[in-house]
C-alpha positions as CSV (number, residue, x, y, z in Angstrom):
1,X,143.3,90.3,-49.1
2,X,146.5,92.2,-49.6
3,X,147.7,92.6,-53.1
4,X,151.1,89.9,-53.7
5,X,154.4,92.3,-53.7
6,X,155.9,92.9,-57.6
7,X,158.5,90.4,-57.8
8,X,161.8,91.1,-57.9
9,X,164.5,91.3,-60.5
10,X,165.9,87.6,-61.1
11,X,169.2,88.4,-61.9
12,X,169.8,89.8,-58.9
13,X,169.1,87.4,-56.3
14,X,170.0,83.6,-56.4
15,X,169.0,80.6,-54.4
16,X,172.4,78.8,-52.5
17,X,172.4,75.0,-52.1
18,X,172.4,75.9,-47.9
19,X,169.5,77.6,-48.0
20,X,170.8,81.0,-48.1
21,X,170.8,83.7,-51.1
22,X,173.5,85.1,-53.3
23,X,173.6,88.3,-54.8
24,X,174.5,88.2,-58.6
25,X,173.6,91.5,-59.7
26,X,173.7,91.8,-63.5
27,X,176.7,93.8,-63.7
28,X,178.3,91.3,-61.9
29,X,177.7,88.7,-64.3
30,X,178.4,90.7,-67.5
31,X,181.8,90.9,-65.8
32,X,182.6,87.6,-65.4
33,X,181.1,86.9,-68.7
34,X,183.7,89.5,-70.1
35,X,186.6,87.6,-67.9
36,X,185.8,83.8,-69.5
37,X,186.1,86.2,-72.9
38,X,189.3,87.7,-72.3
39,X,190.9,84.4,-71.0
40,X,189.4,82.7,-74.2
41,X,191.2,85.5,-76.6
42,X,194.6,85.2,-75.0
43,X,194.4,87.2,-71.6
44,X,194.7,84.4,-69.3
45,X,194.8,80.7,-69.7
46,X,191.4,79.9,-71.2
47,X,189.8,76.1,-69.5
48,X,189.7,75.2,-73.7
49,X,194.0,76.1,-73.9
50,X,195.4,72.7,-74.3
51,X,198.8,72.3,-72.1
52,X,202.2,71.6,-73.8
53,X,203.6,68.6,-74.7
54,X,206.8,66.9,-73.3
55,X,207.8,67.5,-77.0
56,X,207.1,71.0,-77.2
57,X,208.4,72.6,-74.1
58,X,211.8,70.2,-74.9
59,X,211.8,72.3,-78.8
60,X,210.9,75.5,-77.1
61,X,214.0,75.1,-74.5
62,X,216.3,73.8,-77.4
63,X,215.4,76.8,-79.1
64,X,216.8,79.0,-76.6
65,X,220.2,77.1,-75.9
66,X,223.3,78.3,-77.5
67,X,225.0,74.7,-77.4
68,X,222.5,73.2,-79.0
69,X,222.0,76.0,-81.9
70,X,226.1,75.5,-82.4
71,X,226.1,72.2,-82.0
72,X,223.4,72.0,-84.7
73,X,224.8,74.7,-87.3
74,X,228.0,72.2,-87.1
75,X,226.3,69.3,-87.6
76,X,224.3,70.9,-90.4
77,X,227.9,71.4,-92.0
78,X,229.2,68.5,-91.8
79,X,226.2,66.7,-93.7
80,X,226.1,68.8,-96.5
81,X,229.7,69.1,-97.2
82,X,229.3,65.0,-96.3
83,X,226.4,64.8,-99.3
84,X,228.4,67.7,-101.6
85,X,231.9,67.5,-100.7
86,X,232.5,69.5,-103.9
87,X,231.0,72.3,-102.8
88,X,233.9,73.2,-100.6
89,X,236.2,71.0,-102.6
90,X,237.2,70.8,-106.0
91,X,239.9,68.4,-106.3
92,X,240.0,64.3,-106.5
93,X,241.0,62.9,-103.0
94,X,242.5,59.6,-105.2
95,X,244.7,62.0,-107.1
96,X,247.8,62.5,-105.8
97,X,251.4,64.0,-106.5
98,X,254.4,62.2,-105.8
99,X,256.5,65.3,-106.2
100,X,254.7,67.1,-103.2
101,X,254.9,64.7,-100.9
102,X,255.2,66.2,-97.2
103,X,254.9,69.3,-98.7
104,X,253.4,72.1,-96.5
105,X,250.8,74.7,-97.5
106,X,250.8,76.3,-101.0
107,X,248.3,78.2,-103.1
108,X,245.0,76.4,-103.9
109,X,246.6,73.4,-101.4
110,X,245.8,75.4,-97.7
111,X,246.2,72.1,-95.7
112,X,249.4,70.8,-97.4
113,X,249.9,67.4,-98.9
114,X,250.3,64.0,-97.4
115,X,253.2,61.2,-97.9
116,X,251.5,60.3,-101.2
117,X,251.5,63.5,-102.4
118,X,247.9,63.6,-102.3
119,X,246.1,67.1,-100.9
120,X,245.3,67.0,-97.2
121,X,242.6,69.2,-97.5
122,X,240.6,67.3,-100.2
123,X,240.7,64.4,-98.3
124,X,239.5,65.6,-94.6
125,X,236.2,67.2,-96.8
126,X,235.5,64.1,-98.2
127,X,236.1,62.0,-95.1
128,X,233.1,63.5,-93.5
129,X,231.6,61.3,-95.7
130,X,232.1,57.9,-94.3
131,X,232.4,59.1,-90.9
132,X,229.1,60.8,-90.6
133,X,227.2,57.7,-92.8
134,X,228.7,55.3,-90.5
135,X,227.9,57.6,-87.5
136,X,224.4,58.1,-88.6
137,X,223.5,54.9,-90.1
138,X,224.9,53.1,-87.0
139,X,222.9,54.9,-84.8
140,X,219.6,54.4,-86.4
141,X,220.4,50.8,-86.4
142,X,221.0,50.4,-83.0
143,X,218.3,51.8,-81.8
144,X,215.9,50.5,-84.0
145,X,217.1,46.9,-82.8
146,X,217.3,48.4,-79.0
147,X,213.8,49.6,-78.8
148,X,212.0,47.0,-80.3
149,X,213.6,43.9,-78.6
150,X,214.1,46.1,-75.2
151,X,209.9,48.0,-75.1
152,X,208.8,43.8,-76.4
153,X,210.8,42.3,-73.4
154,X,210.1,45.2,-71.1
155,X,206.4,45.1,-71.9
156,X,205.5,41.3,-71.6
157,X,208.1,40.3,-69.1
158,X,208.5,36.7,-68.4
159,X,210.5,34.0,-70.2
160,X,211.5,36.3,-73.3
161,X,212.7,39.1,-70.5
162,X,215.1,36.6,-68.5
163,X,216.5,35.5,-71.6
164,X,216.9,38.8,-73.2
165,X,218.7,40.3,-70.0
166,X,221.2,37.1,-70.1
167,X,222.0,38.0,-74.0
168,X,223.0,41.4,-73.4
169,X,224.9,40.4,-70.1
170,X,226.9,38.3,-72.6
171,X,227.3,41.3,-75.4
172,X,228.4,43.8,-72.6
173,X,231.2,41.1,-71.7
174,X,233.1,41.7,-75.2
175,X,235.6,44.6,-75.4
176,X,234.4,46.9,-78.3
177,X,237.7,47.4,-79.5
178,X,238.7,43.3,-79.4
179,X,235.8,42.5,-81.1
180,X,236.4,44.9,-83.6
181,X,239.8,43.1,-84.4
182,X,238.3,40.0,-84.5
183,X,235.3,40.5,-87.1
184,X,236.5,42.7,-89.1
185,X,239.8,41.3,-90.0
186,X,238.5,38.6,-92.3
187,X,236.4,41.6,-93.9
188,X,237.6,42.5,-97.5
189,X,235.4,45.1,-98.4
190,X,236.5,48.7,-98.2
191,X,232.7,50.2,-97.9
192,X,231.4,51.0,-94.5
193,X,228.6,48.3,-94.3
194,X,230.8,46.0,-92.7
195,X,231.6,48.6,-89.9
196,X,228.0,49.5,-89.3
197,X,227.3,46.0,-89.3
198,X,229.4,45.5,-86.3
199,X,228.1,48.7,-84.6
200,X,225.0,47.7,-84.7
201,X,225.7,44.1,-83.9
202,X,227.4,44.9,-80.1
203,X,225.5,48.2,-79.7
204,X,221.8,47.3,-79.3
205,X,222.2,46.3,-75.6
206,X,222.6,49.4,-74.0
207,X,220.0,51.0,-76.1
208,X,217.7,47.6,-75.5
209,X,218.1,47.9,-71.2
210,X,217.5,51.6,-71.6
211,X,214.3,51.3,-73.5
212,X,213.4,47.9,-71.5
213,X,213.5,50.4,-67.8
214,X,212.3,53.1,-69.3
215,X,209.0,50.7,-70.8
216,X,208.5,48.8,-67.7
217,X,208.4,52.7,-65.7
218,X,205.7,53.6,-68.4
219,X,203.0,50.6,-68.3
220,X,202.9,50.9,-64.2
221,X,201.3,54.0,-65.2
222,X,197.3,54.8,-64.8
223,X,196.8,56.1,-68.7
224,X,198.4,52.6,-69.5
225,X,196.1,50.4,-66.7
226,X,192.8,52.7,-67.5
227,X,193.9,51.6,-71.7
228,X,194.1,47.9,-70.6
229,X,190.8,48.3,-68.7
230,X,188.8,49.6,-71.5
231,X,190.0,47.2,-74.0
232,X,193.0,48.1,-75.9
233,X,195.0,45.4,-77.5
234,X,198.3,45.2,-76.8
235,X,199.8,46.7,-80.1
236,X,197.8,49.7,-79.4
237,X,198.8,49.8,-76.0
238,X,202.8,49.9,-77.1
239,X,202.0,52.2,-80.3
240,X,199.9,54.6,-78.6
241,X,200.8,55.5,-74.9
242,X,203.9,53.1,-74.0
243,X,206.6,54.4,-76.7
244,X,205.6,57.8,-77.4
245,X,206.1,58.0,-73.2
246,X,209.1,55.7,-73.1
247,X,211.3,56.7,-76.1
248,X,212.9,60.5,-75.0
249,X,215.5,58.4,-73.0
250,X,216.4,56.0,-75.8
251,X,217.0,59.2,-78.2
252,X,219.4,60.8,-75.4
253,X,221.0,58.3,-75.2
254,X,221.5,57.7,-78.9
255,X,222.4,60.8,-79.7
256,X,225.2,61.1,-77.1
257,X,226.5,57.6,-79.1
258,X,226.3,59.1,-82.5
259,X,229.8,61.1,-81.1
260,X,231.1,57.2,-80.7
261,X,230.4,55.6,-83.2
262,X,232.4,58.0,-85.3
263,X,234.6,58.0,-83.2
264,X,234.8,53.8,-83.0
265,X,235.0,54.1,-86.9
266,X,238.0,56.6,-86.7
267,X,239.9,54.1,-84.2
268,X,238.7,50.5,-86.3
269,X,240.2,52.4,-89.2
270,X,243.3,53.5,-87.5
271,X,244.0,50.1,-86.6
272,X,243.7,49.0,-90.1
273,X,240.1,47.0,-89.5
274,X,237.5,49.1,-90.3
275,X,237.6,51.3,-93.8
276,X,240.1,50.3,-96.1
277,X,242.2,52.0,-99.0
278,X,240.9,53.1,-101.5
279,X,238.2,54.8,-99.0
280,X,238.7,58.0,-97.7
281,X,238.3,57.8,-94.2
282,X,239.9,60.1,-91.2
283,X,241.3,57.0,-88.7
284,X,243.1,56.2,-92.1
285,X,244.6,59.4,-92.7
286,X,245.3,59.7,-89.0
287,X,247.1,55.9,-89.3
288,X,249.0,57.0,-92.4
289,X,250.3,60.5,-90.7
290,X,251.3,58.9,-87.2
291,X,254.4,57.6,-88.8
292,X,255.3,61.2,-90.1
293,X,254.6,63.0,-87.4
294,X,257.8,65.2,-86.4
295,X,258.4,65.5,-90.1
296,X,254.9,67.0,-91.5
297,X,251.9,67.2,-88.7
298,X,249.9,68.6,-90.9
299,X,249.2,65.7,-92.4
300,X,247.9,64.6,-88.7
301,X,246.5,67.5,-87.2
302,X,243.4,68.6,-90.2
303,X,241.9,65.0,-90.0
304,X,242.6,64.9,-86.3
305,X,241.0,68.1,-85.6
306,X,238.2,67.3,-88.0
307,X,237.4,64.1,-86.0
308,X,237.6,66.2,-82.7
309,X,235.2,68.7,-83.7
310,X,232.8,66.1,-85.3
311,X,232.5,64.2,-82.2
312,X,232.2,66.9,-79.8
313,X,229.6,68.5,-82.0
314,X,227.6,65.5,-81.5
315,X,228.2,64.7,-77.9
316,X,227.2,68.6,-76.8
317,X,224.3,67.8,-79.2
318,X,223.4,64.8,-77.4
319,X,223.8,66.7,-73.7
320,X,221.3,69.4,-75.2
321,X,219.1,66.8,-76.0
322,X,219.2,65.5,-72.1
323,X,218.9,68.4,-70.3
324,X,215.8,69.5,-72.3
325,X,213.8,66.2,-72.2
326,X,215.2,65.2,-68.3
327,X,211.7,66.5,-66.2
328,X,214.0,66.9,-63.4
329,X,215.4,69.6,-64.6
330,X,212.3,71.5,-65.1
């Protein structure tokens, strides 16, 4: 009886599903081996690399756009001087000079003085102040109330959705402006919490549809249905896949309106609704100059310019913001 055959080397022949072989020689296999290696330490995309997040590849392109890094550095400026206007400015923006009314630039005074006598310059530093809390504080307000009654009505539906789409039909009917004039002229206070009371009180509707569309895209998806399937309660449902998926459009959008609200402040105060004397404010150094305006505009132009720049600031801020969280621009 013939002696068997040695057998051969294992790693070099390998049994197919079809019946077949496959040759896998040794050195073959050390060099795939060595491929999974190098992809693991950075050569290629490793199967453990986790992909990046809507949130990171929106940093990574904000990172890399010059409107948004000048937009930011001047947005950056206008909170500190708006927390430490004395860093920039040493005077009192009460004090004024009856003397040096209308009076144009002088040493120590670069922006002039207004019809009080009081230093134009001192004044638009600390008027960042009001502008930029009622900007900011306005903002978080109204979107705080928008998402919340917008992602609940947007989420359940029903009853509570019809009657939250007829409420804001009924807010977007009243003028901004008109209901300005009407709420806030039996106001007596000079802070800002009346204006960013009124802010938030006919702003919440466009921030509530937007997060109420952008919810009711999110739960059709198949994260949210398999979530649902397995168990999840609703508040987990909304806390953990619906807004973290549904809230990029909301902060767009209320970024964009940061630019508006200060700008809505400047005009409320123009019009002699919104801040009031003694406050330092822009729309009232702008209301007080408009009268002396062939005589001294430089008591119009600073604050004026100052507003300007503020608002852009925030509206190229805000269009940053979009393009870099908008997928359809990826």
């Amino acid at each position: 009886m013939p002696e068997p055959e040695p057998p051969k080397d294992e790693g070099a022949i390998a049994p197919t599903g079809a019946g077949g072989s496959m040759d896998l020689a040794t050195s073959d296999g050390a060099g795939l081996e060595g491929l999974d290696q190098g992809e693991a330490k950075g050569h290629g995309k490793g199967p453990d690399e986790k992909p990046r997040s809507l949130w990171s590849d929106a940093w990574r392109d904000l990172r890399r756009n010059p409107v948004f890094i000048i937009s930011g550095l001047v947005i950056v400026f206008l909170v500190i001087i708006a927390i430490w206007p004395q860093l920039i400015a040493s005077g009192n923006p009460l004090s004024c000079d009856l003397a040096k009314a209308q009076e144009g630039s002088q040493p120590g005074h670069p922006f002039g003085f207004t019809a009080q006598g009081c230093d134009v310059y001192t004044r638009t530093v600390y008027g960042a102040r009001a502008s930029v809390t009622v900007g900011v504080c306005s903002t978080l307000g109204v979107a705080i109330v928008g998402t919340v009654l917008g992602g609940l009505a947007g989420f359940f539906g029903g009853f509570w959705d019809a009657i939250l789409s007829r409420v804001t039909d009924i807010f977007f009917g009243i003028p901004v402006v008109l209901g300005g004039l009407v709420l806030l002229s039996v106001v007596t206070s000079s802070t800002v919490w009346p204006v960013i009371g009124f802010m938030v009180l006919l702003g919440w509707p466009q921030i509530s549809r937007i997060a109420r569309g952008s919810v009711i895209t999110i739960k059709q998806n198949d994260f949210v249905q398999a979530a649902r399937a397995l168990g999840a309660s609703n508040s987990r449902m909304m806390l953990r896949h619906v807004l973290p998926n549904a809230v990029a459009p909301v902060i767009v959008v209320a970024t964009i309106a940061l630019g508006t609200y200060i700008a809505l402040e400047a005009t409320l105060s123009y019009l002699g609704v919104g801040l009031k004397p003694p406050s330092v404010s822009w729309g009232i150094d702008i209301s007080d100059a408009s009268k002396f305006i062939r005589n001294a505009p430089h008591m119009l132009l600073w604050p004026a310019g100052a507003l300007a720049v503020t608002v852009l600031a925030f509206i190229m801020l805000g269009d940053a913001v979009r393009d870099a969280l908008d997928p359809k621009l990826r």
